[in-house]
Each structure stands twice: as C-alpha cells, then as structure tokens.
TORKOL-4160 file (C-alpha; in steps of 0.2 Angstrom, whole numbers, padded with zeros to 4 digits, m for minus):
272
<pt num="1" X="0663" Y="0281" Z="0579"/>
<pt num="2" X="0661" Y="0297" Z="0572"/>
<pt num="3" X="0646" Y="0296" Z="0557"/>
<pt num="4" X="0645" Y="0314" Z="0557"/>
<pt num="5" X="0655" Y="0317" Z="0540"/>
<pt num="6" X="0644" Y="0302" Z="0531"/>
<pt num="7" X="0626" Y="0310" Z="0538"/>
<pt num="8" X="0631" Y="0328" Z="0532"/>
<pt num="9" X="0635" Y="0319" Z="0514"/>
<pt num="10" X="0618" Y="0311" Z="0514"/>
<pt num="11" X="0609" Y="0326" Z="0520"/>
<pt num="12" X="0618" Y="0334" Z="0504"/>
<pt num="13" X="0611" Y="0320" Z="0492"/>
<pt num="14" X="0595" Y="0323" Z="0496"/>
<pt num="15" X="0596" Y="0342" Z="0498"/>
<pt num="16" X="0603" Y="0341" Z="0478"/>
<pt num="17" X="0588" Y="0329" Z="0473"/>
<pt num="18" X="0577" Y="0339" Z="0481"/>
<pt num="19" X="0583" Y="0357" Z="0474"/>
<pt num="20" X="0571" Y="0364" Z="0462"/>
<pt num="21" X="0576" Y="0368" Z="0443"/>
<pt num="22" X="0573" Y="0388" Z="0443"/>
<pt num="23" X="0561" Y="0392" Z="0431"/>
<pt num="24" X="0563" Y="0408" Z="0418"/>
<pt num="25" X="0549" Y="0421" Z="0422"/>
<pt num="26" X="0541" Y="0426" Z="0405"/>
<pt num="27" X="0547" Y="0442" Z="0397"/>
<pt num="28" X="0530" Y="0454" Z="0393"/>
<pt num="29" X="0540" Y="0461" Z="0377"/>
<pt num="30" X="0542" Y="0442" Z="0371"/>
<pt num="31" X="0519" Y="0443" Z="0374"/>
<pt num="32" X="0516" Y="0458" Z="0365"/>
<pt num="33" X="0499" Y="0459" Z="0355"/>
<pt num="34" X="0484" Y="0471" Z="0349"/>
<pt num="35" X="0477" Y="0478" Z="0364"/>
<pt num="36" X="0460" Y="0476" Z="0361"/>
<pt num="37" X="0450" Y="0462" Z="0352"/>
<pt num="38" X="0430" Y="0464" Z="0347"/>
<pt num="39" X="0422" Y="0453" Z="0360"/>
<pt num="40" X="0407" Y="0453" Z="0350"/>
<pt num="41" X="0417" Y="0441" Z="0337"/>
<pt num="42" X="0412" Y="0421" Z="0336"/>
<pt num="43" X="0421" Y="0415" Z="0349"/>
<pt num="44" X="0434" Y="0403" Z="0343"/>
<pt num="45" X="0441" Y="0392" Z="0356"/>
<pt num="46" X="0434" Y="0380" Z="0367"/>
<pt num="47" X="0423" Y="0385" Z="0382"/>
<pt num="48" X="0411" Y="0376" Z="0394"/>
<pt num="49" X="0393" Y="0373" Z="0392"/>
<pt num="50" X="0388" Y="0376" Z="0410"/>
<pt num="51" X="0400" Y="0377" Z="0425"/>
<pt num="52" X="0396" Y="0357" Z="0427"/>
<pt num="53" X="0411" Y="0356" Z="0415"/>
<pt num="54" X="0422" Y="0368" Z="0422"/>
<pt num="55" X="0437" Y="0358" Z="0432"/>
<pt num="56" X="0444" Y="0369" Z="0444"/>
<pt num="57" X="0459" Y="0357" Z="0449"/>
<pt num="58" X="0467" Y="0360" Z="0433"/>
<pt num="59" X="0467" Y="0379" Z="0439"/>
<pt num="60" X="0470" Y="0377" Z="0456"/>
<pt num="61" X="0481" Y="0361" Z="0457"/>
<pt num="62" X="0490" Y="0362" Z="0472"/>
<pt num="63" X="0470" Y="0362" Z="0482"/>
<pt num="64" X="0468" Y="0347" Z="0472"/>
<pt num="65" X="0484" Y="0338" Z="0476"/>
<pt num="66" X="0489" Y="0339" Z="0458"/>
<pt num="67" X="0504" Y="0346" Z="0447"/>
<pt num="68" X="0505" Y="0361" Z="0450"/>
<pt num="69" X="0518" Y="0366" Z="0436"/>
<pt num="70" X="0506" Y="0359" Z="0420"/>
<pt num="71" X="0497" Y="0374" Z="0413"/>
<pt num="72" X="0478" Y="0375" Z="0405"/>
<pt num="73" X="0475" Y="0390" Z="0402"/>
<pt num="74" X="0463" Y="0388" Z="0384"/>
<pt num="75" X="0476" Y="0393" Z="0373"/>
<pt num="76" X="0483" Y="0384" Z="0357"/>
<pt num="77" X="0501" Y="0383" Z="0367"/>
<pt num="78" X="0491" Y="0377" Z="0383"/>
<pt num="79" X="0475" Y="0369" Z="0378"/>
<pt num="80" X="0458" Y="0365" Z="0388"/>
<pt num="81" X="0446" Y="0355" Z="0380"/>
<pt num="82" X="0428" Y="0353" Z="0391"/>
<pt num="83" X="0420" Y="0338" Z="0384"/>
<pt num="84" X="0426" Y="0325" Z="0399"/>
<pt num="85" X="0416" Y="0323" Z="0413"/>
<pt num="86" X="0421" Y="0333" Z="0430"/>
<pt num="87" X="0417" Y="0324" Z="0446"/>
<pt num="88" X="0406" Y="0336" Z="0459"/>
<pt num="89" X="0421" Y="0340" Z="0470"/>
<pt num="90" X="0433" Y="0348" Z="0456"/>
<pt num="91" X="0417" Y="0358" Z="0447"/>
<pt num="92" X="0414" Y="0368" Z="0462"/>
<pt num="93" X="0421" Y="0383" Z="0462"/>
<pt num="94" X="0431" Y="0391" Z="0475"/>
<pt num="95" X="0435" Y="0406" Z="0467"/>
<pt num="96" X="0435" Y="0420" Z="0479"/>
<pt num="97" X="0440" Y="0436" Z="0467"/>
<pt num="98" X="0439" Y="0437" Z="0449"/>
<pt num="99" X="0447" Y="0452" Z="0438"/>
<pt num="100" X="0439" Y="0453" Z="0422"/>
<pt num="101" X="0451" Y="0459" Z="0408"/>
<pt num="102" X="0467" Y="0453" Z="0417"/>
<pt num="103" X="0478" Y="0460" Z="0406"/>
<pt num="104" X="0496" Y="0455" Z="0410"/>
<pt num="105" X="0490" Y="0450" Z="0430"/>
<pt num="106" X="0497" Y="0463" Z="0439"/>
<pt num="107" X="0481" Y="0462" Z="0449"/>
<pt num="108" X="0480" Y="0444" Z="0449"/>
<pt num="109" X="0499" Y="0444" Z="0458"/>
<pt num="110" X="0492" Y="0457" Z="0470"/>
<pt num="111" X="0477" Y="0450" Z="0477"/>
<pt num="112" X="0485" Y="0431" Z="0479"/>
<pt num="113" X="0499" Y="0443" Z="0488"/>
<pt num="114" X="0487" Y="0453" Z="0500"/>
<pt num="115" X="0473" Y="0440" Z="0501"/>
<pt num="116" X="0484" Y="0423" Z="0506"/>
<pt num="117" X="0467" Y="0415" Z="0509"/>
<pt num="118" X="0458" Y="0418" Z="0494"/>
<pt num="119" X="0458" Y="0412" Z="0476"/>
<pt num="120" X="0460" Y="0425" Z="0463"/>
<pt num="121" X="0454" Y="0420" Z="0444"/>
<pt num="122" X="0461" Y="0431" Z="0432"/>
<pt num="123" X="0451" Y="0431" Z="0412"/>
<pt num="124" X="0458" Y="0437" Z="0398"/>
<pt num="125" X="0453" Y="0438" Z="0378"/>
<pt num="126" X="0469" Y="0441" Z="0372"/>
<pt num="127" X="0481" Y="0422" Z="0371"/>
<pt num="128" X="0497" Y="0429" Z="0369"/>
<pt num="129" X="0493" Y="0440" Z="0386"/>
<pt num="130" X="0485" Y="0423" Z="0394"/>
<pt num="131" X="0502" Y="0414" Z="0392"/>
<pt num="132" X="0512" Y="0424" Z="0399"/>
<pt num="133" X="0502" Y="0426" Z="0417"/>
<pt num="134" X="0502" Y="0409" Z="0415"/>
<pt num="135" X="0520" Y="0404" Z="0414"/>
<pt num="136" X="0523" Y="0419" Z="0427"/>
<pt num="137" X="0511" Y="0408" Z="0437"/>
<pt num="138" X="0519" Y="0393" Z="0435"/>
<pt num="139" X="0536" Y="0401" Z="0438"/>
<pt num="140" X="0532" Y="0408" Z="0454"/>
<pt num="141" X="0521" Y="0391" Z="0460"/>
<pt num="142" X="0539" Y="0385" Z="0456"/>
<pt num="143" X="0545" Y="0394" Z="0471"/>
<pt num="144" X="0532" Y="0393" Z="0482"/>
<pt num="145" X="0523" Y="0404" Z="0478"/>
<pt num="146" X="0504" Y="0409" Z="0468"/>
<pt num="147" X="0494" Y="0394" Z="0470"/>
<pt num="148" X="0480" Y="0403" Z="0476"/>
<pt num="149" X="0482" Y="0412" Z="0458"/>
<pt num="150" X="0475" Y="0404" Z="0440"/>
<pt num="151" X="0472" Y="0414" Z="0424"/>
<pt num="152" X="0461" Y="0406" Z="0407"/>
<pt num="153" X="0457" Y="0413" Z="0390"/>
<pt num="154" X="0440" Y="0417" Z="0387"/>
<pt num="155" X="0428" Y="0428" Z="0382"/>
<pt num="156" X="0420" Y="0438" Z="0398"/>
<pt num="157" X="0406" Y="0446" Z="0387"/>
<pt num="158" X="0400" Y="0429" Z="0381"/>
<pt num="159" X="0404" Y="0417" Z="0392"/>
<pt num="160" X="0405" Y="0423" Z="0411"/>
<pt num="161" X="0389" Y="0415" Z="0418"/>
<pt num="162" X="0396" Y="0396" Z="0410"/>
<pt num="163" X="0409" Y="0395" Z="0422"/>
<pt num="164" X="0403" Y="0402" Z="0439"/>
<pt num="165" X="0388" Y="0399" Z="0449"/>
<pt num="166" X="0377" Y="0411" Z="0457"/>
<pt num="167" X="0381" Y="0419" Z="0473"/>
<pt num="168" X="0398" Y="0411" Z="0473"/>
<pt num="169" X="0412" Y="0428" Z="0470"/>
<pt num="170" X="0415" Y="0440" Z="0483"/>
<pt num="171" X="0422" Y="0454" Z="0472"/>
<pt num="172" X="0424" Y="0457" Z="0453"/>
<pt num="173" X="0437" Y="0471" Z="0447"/>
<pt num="174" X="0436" Y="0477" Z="0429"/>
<pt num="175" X="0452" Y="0491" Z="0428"/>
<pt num="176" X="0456" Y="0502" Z="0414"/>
<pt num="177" X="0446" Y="0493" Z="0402"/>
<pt num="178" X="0444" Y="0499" Z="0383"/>
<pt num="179" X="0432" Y="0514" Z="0383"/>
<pt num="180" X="0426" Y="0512" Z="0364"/>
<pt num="181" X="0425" Y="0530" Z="0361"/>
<pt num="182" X="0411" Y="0527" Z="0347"/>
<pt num="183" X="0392" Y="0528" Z="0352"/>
<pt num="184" X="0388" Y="0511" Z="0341"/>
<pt num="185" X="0404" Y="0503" Z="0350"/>
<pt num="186" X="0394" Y="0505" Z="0366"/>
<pt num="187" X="0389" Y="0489" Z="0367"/>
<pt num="188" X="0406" Y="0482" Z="0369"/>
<pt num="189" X="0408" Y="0492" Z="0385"/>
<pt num="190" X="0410" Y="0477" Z="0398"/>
<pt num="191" X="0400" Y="0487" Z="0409"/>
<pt num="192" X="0382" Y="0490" Z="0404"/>
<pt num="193" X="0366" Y="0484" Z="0412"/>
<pt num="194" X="0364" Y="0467" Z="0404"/>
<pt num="195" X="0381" Y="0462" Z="0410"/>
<pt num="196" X="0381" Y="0469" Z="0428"/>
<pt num="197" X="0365" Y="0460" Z="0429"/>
<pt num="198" X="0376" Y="0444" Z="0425"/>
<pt num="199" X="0389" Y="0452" Z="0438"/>
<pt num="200" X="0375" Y="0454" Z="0452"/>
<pt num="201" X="0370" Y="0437" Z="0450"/>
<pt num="202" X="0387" Y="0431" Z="0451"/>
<pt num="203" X="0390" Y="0440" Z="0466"/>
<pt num="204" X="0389" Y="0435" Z="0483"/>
<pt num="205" X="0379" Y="0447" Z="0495"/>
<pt num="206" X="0388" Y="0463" Z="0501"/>
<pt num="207" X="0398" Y="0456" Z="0488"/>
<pt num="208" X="0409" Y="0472" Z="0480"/>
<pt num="209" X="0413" Y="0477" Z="0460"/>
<pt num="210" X="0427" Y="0488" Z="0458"/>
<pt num="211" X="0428" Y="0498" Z="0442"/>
<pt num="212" X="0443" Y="0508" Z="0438"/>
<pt num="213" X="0448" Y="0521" Z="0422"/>
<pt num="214" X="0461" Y="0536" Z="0418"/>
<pt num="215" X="0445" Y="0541" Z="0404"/>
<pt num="216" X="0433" Y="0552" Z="0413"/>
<pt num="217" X="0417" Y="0550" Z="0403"/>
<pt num="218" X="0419" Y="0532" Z="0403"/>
<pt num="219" X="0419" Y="0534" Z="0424"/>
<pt num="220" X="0402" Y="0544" Z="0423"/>
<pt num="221" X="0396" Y="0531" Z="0412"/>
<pt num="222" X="0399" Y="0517" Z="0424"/>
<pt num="223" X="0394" Y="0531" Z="0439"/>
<pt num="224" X="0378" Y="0531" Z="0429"/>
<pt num="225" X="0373" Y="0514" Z="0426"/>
<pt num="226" X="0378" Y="0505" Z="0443"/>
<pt num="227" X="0370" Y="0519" Z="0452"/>
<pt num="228" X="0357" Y="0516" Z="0442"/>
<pt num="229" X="0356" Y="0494" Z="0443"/>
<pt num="230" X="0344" Y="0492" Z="0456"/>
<pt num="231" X="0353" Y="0478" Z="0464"/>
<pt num="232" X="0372" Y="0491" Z="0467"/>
<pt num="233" X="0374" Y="0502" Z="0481"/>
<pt num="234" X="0389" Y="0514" Z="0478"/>
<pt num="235" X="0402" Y="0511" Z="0494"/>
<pt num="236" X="0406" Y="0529" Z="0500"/>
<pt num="237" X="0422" Y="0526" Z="0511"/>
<pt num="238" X="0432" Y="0518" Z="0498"/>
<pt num="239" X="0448" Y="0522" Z="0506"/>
<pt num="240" X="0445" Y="0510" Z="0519"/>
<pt num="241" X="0444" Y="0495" Z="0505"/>
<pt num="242" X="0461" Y="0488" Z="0505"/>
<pt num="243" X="0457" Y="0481" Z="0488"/>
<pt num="244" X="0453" Y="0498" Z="0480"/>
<pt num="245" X="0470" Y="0502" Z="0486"/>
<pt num="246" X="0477" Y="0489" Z="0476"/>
<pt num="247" X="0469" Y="0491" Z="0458"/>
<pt num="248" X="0475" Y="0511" Z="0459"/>
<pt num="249" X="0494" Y="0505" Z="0456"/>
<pt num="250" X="0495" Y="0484" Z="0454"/>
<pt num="251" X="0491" Y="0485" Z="0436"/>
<pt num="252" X="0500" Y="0487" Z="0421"/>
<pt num="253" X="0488" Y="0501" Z="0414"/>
<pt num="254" X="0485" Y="0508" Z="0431"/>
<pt num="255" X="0507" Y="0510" Z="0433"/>
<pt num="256" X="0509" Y="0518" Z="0414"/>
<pt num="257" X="0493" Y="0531" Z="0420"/>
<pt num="258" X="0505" Y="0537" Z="0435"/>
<pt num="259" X="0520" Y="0538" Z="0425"/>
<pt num="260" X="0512" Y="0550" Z="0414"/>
<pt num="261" X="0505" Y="0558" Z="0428"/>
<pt num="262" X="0486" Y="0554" Z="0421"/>
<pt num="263" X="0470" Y="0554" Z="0432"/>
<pt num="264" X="0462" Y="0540" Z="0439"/>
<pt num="265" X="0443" Y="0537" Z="0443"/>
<pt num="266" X="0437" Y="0523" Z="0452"/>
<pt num="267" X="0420" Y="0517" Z="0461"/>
<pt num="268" X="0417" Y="0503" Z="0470"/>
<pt num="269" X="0396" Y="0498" Z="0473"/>
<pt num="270" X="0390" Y="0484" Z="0484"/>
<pt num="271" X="0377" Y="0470" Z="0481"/>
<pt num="272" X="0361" Y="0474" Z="0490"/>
C-alpha cells in the first residue's frame, strides 16, 4: 500500500504548526525622541545595586534555555525590576562587547553579525530608542537570528560599574557621542578620566576602547586624555582591527556623517 500521500500530509501538519508568526520590525520614525538627555539628572528607573543582581538570562535567553521572544529592556513598556534574587549562574556575565550610547543598535546588529561568537550589550539613556532595538531584537531572534545581541536602558555615567565585573569586557565602543560644546558641560563628556578609569577597570587585558566622532576637537579631547590614562596604549595599526571597521559606517550617526560627506576621527587604545 502506498502511504506516501498520507506522510506528505502529515509532514504538512506539522510543517504549518511549526511555521513561525513573522514578526513586524519596528519603524525608527515610530521611536523618535530628543537626542540627548543630561546624564547627570536623578536617575529615574530601576537599576542594580551591584552586578550580584544583574540577571543575564533575561538578556540573553536563548543561553539560558529561556523565551527568547519576552523583552526586559528597563523601560515602562518592558520593565525590569532588580529586587529578586539571581542564582550564581545567570548573574555572571558573559558579555564580550559593550557599546555605550547604543543609539538605535546599528552597532549592536553589527558585531552579533561579524562576531557570531560573542555577546554584544548595547546601553542606552534614551527609552523610546531602547524599545525599538529591543523589538528589532526580538524580531530578528524570531528568525533565527541576534541571540548573541541584548540592549537595556540605563544610565552609563552613573551606573556602568553595577552591572559588570572587573576584567570581564574585551572591547567598549563609544561612537559619535554628544560633544557638549560648553566648557561647564564638560563633565557630561562620557569620556573623561574618572570614567575611563571605570572603563580600564572593566576591561579585560589587551582589552580594546574604541572611540569614534565627526567633531574634531572632541577627538583631540579624547586623543588627549586616553593618551594621557596611564593604564591606555593608543593601537597604531587600526586598520587591521576589524571592529574599527565596523563603527566607521554601522551606525546611524556614523551613515548620516557619510551622507553629508562629513569627517570622521577615530582612535582606538589598548589596556596595558
């Protein structure tokens, strides 16, 4: 007897059972907001106490064996809140790359592109912005694709140390960050000593920070006080880094630069 027909139909069933609703990626005009916020404000959402709290299997799910379609991204549409208790295994970091100031993830998409095998953590100030790399993330983890990418909302400035442990990143990337033109505005600037102090300490060794701007004397600042931090060596051979390749063009800022045929300077300095 020929069951041929009947197997084909089955297969069929479970083909259509297992066929995946398509999710809508999110539309950047439908995320628009101010494009800076005062970092030095009271921080108003929830954040960690020490990294102890931090659960990366809400970030990271499909590592974890969890959903990998429910969102926490600390914002009022996708809440996190940090007072239960996080067992060992799920508060150890395994973020490889973080890019501080994520913007709308251009990066983020990048790296977990490029970098298959490393987990790429995206932080950002701005909610409306954290939402929608977050349900572009869950769109494409709904295809297969960015589990090795997550994004929060958070202050950098005020906060970075309470979610990562030392000598745990192998590269931070700060790109086309807000120059704050005014002298008493300087302190804003997410690069100064204080903060790549934090950023040395975060960093693994020969563990790289990759600083990116289309505003020149904000690159001679950053020239200045990374070649200045005694624990930066400034990489020479930059060309050779395939992830300084990336941040000229991946992000948003980075693409409008070479559309209005702007300049870019970048340097990238290694922990010693």
């Amino acid at each position: 007897m020929n069951t041929k027909p009947e197997n084909n139909k089955d297969n069929n069933q479970i083909e259509q059972i297992e066929k995946k609703v398509k999710i809508q990626k999110p539309k950047k005009a439908d995320f628009r907001m101010h494009a800076h916020v005062n970092p030095l404000n009271e921080t108003l959402f929830p954040y960690p106490l020490n990294y102890n709290q931090v659960d990366w299997s809400l970030h990271y799910p499909k590592k974890f064996g969890k959903d990998p379609l429910k969102l926490y991204l600390n914002t009022l549409e996708y809440p996190i809140t940090y007072d239960d208790q996080v067992n060992s295994e799920c508060s150890q970091s395994i973020v490889d790359f973080l890019d501080i100031g994520c913007g709308f993830g251009g990066l983020c998409f990048a790296l977990g592109e490029n970098y298959p095998d490393k987990y790429t953590f995206g932080m950002e100030i701005r909610g409306k912005v954290v939402n929608f790399v977050g349900e572009k993330i869950r769109a494409l983890r709904n295809e297969g694709q960015a589990h090795n990418v997550s994004v929060i909302r958070t202050n950098t400035m005020r906060h970075l140390p309470q979610y990562f442990r030392k000598n745990s990143l192998e590269k931070i990337f700060i790109c086309f960050p807000d120059p704050h033109f005014k002298k008493k505005n300087y302190r804003r600037r997410i690069v100064n000593p204080g903060l790549l102090s934090e950023y040395a300490y975060l960093l693994k060794s020969n563990g790289r920070i990759y600083c990116i701007t289309d505003v020149e004397e904000l690159h001679n600042w950053h020239v200045q006080h990374l070649e200045k931090h005694k624990m930066f060596k400034r990489v020479q051979d930059v060309e050779q880094d395939s992830a300084a390749k990336l941040i000229w063009n991946s992000t948003e800022e980075g693409q409008k630069v070479e559309r209005n045929k702007g300049s870019k300077f970048i340097i990238v300095c290694e922990k010693v």
